[in-house]
GUTORSE-170751 format. One record per residue: residue number from 1; residue in three letters; chain; x, y, z of N, C-alpha, C, CB in turn. Coordinates in nm, 4 decimals, always signed. Glycine has a CB too. Example, Ala and Ser with C-alpha at 12.3 -4.5 7.8 and 13.67 -1.06 7.14 Angstrom:
! GUTORSE-170751
<1; 'ALA'; 'A'; <+1.3190; -0.5690; +0.7800>; <+1.2300; -0.4500; +0.7800>; <+1.3200; -0.3300; +0.7800>; <+1.1308; -0.4473; +0.9046>>
<2; 'SER'; 'A'; <+1.2850; -0.2250; +0.7080>; <+1.3670; -0.1060; +0.7140>; <+1.2900; +0.0030; +0.7870>; <+1.4084; -0.0598; +0.5725>>
END
This chain:
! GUTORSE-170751
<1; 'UNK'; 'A'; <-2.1888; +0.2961; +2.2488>; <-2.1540; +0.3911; +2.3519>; <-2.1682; +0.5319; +2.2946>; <-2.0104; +0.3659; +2.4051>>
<2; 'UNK'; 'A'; <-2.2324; +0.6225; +2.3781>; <-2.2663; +0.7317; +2.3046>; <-2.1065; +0.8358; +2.3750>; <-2.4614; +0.7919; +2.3471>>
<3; 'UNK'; 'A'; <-2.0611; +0.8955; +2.2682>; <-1.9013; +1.0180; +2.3148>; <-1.9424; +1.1001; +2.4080>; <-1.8325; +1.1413; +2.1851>>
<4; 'UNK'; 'A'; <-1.8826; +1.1056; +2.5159>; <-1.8792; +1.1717; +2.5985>; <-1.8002; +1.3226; +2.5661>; <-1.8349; +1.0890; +2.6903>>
<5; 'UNK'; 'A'; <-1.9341; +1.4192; +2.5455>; <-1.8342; +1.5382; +2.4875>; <-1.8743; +1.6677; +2.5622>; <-1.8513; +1.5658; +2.3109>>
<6; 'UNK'; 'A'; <-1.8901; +1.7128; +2.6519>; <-1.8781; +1.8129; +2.6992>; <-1.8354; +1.9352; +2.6596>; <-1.8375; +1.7890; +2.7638>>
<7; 'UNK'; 'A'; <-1.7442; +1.9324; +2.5833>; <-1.6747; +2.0826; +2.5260>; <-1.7585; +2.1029; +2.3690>; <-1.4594; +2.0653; +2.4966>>
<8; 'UNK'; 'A'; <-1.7509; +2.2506; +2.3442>; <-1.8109; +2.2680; +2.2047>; <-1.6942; +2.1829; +2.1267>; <-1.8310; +2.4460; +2.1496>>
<9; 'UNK'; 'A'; <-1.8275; +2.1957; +2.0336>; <-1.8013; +2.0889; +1.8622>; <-1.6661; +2.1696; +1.8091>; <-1.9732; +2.1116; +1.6971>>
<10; 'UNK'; 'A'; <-1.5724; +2.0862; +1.7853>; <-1.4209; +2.1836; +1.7174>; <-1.5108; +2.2163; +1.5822>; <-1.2226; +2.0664; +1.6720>>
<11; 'UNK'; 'A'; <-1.4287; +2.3357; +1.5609>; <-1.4939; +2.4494; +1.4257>; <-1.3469; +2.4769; +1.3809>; <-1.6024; +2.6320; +1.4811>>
<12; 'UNK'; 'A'; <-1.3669; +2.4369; +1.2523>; <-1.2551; +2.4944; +1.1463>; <-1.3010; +2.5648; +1.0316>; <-1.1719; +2.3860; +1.0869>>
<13; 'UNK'; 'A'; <-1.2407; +2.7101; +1.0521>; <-1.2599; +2.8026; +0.9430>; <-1.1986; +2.7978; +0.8355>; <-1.2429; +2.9089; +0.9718>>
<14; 'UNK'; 'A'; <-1.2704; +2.8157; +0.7161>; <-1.2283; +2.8265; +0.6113>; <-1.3254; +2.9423; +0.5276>; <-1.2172; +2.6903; +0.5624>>
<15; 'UNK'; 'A'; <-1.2652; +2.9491; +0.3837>; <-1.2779; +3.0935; +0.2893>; <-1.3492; +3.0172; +0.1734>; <-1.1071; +3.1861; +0.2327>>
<16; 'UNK'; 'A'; <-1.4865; +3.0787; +0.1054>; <-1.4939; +3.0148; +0.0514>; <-1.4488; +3.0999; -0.1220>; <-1.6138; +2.9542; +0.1012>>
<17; 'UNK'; 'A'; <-1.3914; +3.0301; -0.1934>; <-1.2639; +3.0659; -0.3099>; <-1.3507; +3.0186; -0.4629>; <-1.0804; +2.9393; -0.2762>>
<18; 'UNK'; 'A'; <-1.2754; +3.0693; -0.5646>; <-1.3318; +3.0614; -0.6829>; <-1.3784; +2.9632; -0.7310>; <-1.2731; +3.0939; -0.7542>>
<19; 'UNK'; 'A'; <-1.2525; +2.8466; -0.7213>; <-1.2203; +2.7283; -0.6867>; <-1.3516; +2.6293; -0.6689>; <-1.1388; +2.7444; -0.5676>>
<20; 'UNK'; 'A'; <-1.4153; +2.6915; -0.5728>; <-1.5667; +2.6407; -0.4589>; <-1.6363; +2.6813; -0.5645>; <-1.6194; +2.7294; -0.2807>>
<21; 'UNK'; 'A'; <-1.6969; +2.7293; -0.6446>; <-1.8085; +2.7936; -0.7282>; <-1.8609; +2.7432; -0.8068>; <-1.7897; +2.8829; -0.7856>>
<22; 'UNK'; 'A'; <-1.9778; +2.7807; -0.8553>; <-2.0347; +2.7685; -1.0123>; <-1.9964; +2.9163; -1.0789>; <-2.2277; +2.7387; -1.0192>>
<23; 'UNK'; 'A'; <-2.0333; +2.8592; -1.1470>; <-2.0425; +3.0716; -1.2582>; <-2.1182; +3.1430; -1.1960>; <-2.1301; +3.1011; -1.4449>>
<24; 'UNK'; 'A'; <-2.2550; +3.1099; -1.0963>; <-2.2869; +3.2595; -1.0062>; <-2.2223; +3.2828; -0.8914>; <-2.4278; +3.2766; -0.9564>>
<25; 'UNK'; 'A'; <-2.1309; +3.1990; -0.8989>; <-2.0795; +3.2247; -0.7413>; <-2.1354; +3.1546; -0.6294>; <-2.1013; +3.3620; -0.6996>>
<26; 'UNK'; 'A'; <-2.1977; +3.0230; -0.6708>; <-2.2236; +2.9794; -0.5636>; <-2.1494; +2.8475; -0.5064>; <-2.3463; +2.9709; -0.5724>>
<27; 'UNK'; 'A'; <-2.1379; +2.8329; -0.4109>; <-2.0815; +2.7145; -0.3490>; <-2.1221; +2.5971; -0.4328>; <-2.1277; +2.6978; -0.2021>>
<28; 'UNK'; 'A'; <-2.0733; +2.5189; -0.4864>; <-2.1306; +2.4120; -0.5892>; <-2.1032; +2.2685; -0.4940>; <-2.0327; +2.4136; -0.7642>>
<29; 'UNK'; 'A'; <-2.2310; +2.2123; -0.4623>; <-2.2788; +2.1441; -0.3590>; <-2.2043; +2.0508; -0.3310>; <-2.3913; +2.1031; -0.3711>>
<30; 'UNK'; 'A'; <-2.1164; +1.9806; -0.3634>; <-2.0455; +1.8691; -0.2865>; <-1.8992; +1.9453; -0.2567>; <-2.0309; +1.7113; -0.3855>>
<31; 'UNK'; 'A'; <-1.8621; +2.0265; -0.2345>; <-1.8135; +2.1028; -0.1923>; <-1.7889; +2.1247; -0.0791>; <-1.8441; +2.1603; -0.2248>>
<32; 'UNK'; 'A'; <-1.8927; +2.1553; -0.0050>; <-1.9396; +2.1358; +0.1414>; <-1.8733; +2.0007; +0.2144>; <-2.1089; +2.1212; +0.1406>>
<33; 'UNK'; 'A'; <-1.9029; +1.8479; +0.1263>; <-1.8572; +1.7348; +0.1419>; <-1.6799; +1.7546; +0.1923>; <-1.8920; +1.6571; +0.0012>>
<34; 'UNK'; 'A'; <-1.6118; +1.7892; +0.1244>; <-1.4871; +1.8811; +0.1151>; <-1.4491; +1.9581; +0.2065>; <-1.4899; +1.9601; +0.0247>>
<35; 'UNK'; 'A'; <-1.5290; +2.0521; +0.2608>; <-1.5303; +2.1224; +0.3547>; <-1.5487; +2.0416; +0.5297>; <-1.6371; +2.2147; +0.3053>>
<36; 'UNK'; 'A'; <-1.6287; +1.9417; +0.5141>; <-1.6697; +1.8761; +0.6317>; <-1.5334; +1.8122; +0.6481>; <-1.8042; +1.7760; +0.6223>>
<37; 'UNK'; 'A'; <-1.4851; +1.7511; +0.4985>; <-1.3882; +1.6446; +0.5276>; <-1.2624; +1.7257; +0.6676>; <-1.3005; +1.5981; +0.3446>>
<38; 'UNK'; 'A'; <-1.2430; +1.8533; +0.5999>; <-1.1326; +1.9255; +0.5881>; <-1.1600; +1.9163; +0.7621>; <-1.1275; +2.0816; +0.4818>>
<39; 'UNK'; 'A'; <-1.2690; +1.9501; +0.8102>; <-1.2923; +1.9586; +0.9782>; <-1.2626; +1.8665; +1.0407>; <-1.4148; +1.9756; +1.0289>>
<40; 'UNK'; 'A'; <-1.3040; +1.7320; +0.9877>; <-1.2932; +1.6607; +1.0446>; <-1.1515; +1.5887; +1.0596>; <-1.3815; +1.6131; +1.0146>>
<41; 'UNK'; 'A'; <-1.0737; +1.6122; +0.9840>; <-0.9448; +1.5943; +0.9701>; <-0.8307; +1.6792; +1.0894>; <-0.9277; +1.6372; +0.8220>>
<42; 'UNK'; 'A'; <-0.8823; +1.8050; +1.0672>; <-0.8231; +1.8364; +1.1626>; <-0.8863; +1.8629; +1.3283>; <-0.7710; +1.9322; +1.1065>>
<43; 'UNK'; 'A'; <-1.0502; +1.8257; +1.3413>; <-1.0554; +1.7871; +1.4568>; <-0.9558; +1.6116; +1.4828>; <-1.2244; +1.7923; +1.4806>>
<44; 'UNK'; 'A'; <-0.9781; +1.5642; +1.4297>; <-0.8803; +1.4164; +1.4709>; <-0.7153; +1.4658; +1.5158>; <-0.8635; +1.2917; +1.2998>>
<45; 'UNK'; 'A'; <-0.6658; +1.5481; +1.4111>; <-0.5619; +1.6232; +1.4561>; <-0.5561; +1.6780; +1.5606>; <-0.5374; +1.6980; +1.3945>>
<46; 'UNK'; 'A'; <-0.6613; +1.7087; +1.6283>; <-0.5985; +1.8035; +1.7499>; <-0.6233; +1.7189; +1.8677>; <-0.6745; +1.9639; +1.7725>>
<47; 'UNK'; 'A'; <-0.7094; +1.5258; +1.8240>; <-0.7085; +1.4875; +1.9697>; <-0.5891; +1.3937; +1.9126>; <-0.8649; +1.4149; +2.0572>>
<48; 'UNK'; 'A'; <-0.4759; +1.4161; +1.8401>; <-0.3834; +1.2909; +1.8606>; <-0.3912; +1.2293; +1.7121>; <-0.4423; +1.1740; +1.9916>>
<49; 'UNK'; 'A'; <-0.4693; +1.2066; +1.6543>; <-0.4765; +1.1121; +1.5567>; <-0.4565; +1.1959; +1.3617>; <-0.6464; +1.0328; +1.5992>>
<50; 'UNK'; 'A'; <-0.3502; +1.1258; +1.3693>; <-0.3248; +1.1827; +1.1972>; <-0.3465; +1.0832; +1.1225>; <-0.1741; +1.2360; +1.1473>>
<51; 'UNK'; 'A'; <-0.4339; +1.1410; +0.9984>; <-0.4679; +1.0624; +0.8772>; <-0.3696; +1.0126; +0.7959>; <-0.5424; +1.1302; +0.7974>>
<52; 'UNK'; 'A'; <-0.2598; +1.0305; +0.8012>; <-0.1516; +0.9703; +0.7510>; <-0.1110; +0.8298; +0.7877>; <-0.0581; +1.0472; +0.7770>>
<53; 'UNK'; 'A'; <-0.0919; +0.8617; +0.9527>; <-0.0839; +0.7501; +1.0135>; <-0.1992; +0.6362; +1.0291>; <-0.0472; +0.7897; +1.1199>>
<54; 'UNK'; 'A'; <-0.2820; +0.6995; +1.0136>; <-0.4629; +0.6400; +1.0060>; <-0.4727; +0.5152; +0.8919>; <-0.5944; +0.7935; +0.9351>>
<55; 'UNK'; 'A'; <-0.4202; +0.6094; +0.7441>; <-0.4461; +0.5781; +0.6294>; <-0.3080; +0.4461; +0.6487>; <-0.4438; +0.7211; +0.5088>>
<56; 'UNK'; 'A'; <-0.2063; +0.4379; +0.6901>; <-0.1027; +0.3708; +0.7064>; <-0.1483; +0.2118; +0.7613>; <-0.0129; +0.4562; +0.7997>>
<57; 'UNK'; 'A'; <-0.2221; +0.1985; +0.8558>; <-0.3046; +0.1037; +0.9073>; <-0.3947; +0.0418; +0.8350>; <-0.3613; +0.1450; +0.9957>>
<58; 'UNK'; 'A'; <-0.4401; +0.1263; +0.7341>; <-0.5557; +0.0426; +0.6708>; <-0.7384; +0.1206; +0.7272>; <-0.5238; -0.1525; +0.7461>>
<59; 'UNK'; 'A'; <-0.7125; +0.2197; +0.7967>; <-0.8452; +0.2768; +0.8472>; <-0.8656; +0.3571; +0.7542>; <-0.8550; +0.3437; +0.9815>>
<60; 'UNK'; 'A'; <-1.0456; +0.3419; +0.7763>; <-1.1087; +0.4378; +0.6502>; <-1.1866; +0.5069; +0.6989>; <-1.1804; +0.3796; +0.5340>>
<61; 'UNK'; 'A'; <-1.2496; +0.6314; +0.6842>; <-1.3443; +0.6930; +0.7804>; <-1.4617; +0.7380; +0.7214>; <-1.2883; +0.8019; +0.8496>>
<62; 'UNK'; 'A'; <-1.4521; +0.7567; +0.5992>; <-1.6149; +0.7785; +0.5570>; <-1.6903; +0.6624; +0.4552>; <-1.6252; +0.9318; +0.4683>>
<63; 'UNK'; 'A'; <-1.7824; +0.6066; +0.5714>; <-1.8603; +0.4926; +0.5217>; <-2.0183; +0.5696; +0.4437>; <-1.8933; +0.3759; +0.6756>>
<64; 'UNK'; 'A'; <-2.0871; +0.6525; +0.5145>; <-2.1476; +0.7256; +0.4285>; <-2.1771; +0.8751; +0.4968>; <-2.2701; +0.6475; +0.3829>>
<65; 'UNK'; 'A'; <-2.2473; +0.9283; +0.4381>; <-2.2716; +1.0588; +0.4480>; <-2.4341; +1.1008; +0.4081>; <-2.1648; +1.1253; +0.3578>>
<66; 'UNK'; 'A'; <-2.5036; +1.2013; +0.4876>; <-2.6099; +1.2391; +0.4742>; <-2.6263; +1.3415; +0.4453>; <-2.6631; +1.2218; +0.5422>>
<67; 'UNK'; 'A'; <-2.6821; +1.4844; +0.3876>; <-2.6558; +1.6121; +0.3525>; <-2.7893; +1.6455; +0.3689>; <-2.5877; +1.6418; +0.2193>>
<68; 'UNK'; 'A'; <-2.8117; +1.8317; +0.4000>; <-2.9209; +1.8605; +0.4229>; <-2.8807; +1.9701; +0.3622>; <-2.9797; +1.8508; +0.5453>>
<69; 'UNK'; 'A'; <-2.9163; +2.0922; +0.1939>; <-2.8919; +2.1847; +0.2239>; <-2.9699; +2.3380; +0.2406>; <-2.8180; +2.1704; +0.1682>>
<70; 'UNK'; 'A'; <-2.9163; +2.4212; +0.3383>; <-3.0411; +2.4751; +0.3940>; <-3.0461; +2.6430; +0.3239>; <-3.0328; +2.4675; +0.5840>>
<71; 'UNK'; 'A'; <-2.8953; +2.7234; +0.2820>; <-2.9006; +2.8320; +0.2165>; <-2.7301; +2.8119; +0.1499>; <-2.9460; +2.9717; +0.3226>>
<72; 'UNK'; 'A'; <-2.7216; +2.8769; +0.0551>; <-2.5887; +2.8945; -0.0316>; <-2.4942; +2.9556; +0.0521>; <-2.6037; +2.9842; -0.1637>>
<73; 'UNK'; 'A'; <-2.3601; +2.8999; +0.0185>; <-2.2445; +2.9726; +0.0174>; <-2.2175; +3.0575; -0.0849>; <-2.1505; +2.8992; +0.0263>>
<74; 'UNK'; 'A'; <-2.1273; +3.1608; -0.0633>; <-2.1455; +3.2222; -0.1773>; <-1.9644; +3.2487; -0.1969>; <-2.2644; +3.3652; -0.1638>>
<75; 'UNK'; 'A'; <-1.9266; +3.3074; -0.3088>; <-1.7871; +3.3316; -0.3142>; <-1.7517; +3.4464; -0.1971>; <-1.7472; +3.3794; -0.4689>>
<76; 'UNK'; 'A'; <-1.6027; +3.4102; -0.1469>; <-1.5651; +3.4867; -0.0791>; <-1.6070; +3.5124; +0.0911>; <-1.5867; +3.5701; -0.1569>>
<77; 'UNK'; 'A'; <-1.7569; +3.4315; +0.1049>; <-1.7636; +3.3969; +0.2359>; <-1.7046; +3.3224; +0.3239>; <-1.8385; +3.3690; +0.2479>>
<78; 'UNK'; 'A'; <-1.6669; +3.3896; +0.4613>; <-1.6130; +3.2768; +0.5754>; <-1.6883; +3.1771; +0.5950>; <-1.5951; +3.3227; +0.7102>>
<79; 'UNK'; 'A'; <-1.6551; +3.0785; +0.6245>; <-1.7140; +3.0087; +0.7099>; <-1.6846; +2.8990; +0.8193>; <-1.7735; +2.9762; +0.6496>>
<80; 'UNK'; 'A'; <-1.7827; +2.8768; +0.9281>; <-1.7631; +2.7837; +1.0304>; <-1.8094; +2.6357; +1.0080>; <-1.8273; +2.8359; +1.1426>>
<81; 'UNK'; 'A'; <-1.6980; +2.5101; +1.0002>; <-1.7622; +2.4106; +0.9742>; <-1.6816; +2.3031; +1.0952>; <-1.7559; +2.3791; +0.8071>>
<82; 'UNK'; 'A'; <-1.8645; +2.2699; +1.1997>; <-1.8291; +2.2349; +1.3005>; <-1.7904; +2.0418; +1.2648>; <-1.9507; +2.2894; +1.4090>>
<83; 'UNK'; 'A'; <-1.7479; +2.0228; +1.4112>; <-1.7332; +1.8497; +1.3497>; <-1.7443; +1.8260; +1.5188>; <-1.5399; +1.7748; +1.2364>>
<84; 'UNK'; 'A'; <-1.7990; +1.7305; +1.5308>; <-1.8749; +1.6862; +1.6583>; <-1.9086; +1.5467; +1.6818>; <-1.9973; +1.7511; +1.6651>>
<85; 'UNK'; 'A'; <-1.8127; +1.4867; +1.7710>; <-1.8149; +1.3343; +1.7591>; <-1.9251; +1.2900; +1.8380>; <-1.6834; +1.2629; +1.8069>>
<86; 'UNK'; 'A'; <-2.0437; +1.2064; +1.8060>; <-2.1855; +1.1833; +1.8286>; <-2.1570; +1.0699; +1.8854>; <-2.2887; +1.1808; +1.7131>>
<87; 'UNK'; 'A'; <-2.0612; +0.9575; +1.8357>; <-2.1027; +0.8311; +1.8738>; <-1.9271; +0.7870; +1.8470>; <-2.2507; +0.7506; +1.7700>>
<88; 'UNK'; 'A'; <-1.8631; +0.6782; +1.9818>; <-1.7841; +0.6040; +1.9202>; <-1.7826; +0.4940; +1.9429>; <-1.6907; +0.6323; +1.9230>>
<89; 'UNK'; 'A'; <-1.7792; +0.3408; +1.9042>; <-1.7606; +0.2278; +1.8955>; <-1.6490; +0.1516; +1.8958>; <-1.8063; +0.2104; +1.8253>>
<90; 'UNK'; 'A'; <-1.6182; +0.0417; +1.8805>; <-1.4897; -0.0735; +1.9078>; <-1.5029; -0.0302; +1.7689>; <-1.4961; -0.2641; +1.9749>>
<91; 'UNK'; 'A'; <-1.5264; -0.0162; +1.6660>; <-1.4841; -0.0273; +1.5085>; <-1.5575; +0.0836; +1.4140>; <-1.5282; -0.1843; +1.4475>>
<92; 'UNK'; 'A'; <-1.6503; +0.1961; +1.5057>; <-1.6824; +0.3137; +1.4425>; <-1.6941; +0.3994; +1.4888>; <-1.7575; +0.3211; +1.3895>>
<93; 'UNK'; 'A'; <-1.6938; +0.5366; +1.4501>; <-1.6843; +0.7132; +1.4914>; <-1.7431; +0.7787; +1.4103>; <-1.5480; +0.7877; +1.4946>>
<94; 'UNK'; 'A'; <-1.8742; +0.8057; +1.4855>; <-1.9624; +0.9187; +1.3852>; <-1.9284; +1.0570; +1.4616>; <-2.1619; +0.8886; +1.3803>>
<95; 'UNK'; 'A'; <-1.9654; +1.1488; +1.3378>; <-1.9620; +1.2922; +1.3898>; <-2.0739; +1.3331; +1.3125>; <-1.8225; +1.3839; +1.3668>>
<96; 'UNK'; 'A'; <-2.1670; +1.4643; +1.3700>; <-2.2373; +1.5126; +1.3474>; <-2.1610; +1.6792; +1.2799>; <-2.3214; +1.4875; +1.4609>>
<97; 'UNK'; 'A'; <-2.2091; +1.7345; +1.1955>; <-2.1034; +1.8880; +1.1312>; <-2.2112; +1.9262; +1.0876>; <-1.9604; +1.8873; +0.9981>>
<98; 'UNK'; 'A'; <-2.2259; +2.0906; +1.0689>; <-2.2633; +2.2134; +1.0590>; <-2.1658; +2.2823; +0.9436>; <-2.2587; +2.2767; +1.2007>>
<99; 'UNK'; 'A'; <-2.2319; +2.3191; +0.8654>; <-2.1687; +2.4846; +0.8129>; <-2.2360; +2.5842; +0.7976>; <-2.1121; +2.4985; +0.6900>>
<100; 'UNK'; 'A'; <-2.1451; +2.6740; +0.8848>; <-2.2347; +2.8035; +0.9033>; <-2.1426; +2.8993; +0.8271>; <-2.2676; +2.8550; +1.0744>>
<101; 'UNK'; 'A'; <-2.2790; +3.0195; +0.7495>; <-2.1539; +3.1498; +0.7289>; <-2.1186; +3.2081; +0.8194>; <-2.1775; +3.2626; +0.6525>>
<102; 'UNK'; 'A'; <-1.9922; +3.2722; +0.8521>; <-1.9684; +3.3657; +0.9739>; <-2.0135; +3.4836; +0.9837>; <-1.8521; +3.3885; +0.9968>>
<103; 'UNK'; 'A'; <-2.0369; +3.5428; +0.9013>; <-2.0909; +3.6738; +0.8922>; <-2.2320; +3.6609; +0.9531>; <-2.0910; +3.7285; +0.7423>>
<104; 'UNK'; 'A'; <-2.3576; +3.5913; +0.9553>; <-2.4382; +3.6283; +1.0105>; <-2.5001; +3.4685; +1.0790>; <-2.5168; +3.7233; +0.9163>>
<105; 'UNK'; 'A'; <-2.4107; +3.3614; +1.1132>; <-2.4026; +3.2445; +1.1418>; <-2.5217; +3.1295; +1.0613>; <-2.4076; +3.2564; +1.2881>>
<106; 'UNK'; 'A'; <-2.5639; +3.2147; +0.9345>; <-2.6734; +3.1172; +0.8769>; <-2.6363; +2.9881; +0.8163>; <-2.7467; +3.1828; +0.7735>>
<107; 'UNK'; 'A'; <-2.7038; +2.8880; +0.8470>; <-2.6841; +2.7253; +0.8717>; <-2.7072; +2.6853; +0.6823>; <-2.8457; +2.6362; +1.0145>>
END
């Protein structure tokens, strides 16, 4: 069954921190992984469903993951990281996610 989603993809902002880096300052690539998680966590949060209670049951949510990357994060940039439920099933929920910088929305 393909999600019936009508409304934009929930976007959770975040900063990107020292923390996030290599020594030039760049977003050090699984990072992003981190960042998606973080969206997607709290898109589930806002339709009802907490990972606490999730994890309590025995549900797991990332079976795999695909990555594409297209320009750097850099220290200290905002950014938008969308989470967008594509598909849900009797026993799975994909989402499709984006990270964009905010400053000039590059993907």
């Amino acid at each position: 069954m393909r999600a019936q989603n009508a409304a934009q993809p929930f976007t959770f902002r975040c900063r990107v921190y020292y923390e996030d880096t290599d020594a030039g300052g760049i977003v050090y690539y699984v990072n992003y992984l981190k960042f998606m998680e973080r969206a997607r966590t709290e898109c589930l949060r806002e339709l009802g469903f907490f990972q606490s209670a999730l994890a309590g049951e025995g549900l797991l949510f990332v079976h795999s993951a695909e990555a594409r990357y297209h320009a750097p994060a850099r220290l200290d940039d905002e950014l938008l990281v969308s989470a967008e439920v594509i598909a849900l099933n009797r026993a799975s929920l994909r989402f499709r996610q984006q990270v964009r910088r905010a400053a000039d929305d590059v993907l």
